[in-house]
C-alpha positions in Angstrom: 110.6 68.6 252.8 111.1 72.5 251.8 108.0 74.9 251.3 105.3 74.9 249.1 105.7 78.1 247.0 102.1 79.2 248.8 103.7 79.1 252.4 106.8 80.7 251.0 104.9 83.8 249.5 103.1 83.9 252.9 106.5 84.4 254.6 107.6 87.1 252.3 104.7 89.0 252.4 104.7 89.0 256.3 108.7 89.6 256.0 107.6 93.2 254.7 108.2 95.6 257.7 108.0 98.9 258.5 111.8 99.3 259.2 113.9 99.5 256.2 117.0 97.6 257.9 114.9 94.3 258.9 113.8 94.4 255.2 117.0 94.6 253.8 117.9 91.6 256.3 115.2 89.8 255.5 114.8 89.8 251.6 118.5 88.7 252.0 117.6 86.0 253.6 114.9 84.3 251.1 117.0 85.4 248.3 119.6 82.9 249.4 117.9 80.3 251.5 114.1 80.5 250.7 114.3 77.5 248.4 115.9 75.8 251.2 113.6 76.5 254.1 111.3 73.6 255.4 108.0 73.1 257.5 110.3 73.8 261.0 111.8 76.6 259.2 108.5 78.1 258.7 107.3 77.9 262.3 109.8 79.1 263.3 110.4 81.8 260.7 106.7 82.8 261.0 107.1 83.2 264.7 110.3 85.9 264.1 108.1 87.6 261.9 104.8 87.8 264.2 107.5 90.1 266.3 107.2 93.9 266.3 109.8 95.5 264.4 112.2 96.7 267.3 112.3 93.3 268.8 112.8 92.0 265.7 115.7 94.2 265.0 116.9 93.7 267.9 117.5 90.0 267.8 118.5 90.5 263.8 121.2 92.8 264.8 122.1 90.8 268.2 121.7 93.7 270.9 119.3 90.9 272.3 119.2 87.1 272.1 116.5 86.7 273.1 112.7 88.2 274.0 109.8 86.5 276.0 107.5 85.4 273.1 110.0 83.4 272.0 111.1 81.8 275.0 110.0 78.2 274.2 112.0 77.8 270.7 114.7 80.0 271.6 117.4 77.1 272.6 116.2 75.1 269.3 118.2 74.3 267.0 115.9 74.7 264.2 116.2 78.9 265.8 119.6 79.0 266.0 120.4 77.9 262.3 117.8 80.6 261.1 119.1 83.4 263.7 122.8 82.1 262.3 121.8 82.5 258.6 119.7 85.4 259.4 122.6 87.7 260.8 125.1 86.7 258.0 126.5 89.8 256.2 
């Protein structure tokens, strides 16, 4: 089941950041796959987004793979699709 259109305005709003690059990244991303996204998408979407902005970048951009508040979902599937679609050019 995808989003509701409340949940997906929700993600957009918090996919606003305070570096340009991860918003460039980002508003990528819905534009091609928001319609798509479903309730495990969201958690885990929501989660990227609770990051600050240089972790965030940094797993966007792949100089990490990884950082310690996502640890749990990090060898998910449901993460590795998103990181996947999230770091296409």
């Amino acid at each position: 089941m995808t989003l509701s259109n409340a949940e997906l305005y929700r993600l957009k709003s918090d996919a606003r950041r305070g570096l340009l690059e991860n918003d460039l990244i980002l508003q990528r991303f819905f534009v091609r796959y928001g319609d798509q996204l479903n309730a495990e998408d969201g958690k885990v979407l929501a989660r990227l987004l609770a990051l600050d902005d240089n972790d965030l970048m940094d797993l966007l951009i792949g100089r990490r793979e990884s950082v310690e508040a996502l640890q749990d979902c990090v060898k998910t599937d449901v993460f590795e699709r998103l990181m996947s679609k999230l770091k296409e050019k």
